[in-house]
matplotlib code that plots the C-alpha trace (Angstrom):
import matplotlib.pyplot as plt

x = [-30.2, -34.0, -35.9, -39.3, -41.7, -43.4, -45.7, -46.3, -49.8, -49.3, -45.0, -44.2, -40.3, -38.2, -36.1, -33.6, -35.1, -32.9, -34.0, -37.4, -37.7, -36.1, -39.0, -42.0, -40.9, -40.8, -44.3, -44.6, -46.3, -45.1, -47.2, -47.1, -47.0, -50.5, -50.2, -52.2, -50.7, -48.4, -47.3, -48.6, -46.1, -44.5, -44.3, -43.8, -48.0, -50.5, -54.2, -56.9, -58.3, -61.4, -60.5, -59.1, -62.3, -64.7, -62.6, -62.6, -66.5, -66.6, -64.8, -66.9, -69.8, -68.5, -66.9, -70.7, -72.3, -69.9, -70.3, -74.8, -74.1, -72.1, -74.5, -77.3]
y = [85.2, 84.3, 85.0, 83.4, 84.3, 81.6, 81.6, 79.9, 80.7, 84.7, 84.8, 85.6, 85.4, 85.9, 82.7, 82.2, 79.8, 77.2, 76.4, 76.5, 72.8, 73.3, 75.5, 73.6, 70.5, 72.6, 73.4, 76.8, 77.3, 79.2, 81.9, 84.7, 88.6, 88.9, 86.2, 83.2, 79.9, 78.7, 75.2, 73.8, 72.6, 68.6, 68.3, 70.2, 69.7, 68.0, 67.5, 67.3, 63.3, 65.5, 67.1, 64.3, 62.1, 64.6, 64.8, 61.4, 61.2, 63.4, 61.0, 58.5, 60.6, 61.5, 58.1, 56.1, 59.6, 59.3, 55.1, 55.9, 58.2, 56.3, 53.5, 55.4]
z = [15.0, 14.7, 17.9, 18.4, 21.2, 23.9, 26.4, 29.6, 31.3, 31.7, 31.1, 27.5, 26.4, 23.5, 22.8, 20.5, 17.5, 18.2, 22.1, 21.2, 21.2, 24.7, 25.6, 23.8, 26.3, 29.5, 29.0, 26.8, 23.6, 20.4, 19.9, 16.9, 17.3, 18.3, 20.4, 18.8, 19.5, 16.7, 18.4, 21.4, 24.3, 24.1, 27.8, 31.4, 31.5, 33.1, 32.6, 35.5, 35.6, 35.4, 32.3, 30.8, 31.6, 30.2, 26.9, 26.7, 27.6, 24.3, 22.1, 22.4, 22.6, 18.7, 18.0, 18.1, 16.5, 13.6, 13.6, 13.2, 10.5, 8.4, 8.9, 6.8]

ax = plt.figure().add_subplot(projection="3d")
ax.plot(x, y, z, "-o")
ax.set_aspect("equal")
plt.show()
């Protein structure tokens, strides 16, 4: 049986490979052995307006950068 590790802010647990689409909805990521992030989490999240506002602030902020270059 294949057993794949996931994290949720400081909980790490070992899952069996076959509920980790299970576990990716609930909100935890797949991470590896030293614990870098393999696959982010599908759902069970949310995002401060805040947050979400300053990325978006940023995408445009790139979006008309990358439109002036590729004007020259």
């Amino acid at each position: 049986m294949d057993v794949v590790k996931v994290r949720k802010q400081n909980r790490i647990l070992d899952v069996p490979a076959s509920r980790l689409e299970a576990f990716l909805q609930q909100g935890y990521d797949q991470i590896d052995e030293k614990g870098k992030v393999i696959r982010r989490a599908t759902g069970g999240r949310t995002v401060p307006l805040a947050e979400y506002n300053k990325v978006v602030e940023e995408l445009e902020k790139a979006k008309a950068e990358l439109a002036k270059l590729k004007k020259k």
